[in-house]
C-alpha positions in Angstrom: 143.0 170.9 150.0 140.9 170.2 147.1 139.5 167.0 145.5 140.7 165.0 143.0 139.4 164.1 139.8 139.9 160.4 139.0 142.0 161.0 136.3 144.2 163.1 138.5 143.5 160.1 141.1 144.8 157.5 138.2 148.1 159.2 138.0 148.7 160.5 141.6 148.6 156.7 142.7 150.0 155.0 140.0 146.8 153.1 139.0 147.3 153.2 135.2 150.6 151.5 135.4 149.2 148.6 136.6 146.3 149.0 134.4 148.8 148.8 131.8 150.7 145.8 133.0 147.6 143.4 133.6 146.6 144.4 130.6 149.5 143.4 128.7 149.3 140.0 131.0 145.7 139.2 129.8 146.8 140.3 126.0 149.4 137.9 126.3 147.1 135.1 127.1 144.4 136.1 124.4 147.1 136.8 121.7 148.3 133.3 122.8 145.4 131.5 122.9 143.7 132.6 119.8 147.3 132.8 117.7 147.9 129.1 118.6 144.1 128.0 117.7 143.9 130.1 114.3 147.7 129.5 112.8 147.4 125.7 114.4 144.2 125.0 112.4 145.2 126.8 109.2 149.0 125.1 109.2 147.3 121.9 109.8 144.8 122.0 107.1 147.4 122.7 104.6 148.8 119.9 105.0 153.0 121.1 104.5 155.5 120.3 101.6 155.2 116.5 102.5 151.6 116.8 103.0 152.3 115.5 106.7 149.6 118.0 108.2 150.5 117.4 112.1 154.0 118.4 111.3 152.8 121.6 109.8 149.8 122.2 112.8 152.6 121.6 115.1 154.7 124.8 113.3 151.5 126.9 113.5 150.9 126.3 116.8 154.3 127.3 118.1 154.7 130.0 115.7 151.1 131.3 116.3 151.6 130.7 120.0 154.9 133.2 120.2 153.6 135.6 117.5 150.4 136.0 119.6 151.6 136.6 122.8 153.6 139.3 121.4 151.1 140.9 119.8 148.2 140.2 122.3 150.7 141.9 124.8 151.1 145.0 123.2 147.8 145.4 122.6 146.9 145.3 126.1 149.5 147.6 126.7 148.4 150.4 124.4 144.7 150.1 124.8 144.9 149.6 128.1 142.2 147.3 130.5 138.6 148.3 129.4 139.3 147.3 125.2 141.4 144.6 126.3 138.4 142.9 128.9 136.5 143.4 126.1 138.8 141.7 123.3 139.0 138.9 125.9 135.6 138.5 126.6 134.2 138.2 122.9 137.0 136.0 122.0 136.2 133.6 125.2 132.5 134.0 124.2 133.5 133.1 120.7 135.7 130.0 121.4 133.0 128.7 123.8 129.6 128.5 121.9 129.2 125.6 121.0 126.5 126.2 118.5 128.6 128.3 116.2 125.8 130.8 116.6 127.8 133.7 117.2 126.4 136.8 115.5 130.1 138.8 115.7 
């Protein structure tokens, strides 16, 4: 019996599939996230036809909410865990400093 290489190991025990899947779970929640924050802000600065601005941040956010989830969860499932940990971990590093000192 020979060894296995782990990439052989990967798809002899199903590993990428879930790879894949919590992936497309932690997309999800970064495409939400940062979809509601970014079309939420922009909506609300514009201020809408009736220049009732809440109104229009409200839109964004639901809007930038659904489209973000969609496309943060495809992401994750194309690119798989390692770029999608690391999407999620600038992004969280981003939306936490507080000092707006963020050289990315």
């Amino acid at each position: 019996m020979r060894e296995l290489h782990i990439c052989e190991i990967n798809e002899v025990s199903g590993a990428g599939f879930f790879s894949q899947i919590g992936a497309g779970i932690l997309g999800g929640i970064l495409g939400a996230t940062t979809g509601m924050m970014k079309a939420g802000i922009a909506a609300g600065n514009t201020g809408g036809i009736l220049g009732m601005g809440i109104f229009s941040a409200l839109v964004g956010l639901t809007l930038g909410g659904i489209g973000g989830v969609i496309q943060g969860a495809s992401y994750g499932l194309v690119n798989d865990w390692d770029k999608t940990v690391e999407q999620f971990n600038g992004a969280t590093e981003y939306w936490f400093d507080l000092s707006n000192n963020n050289p990315k």
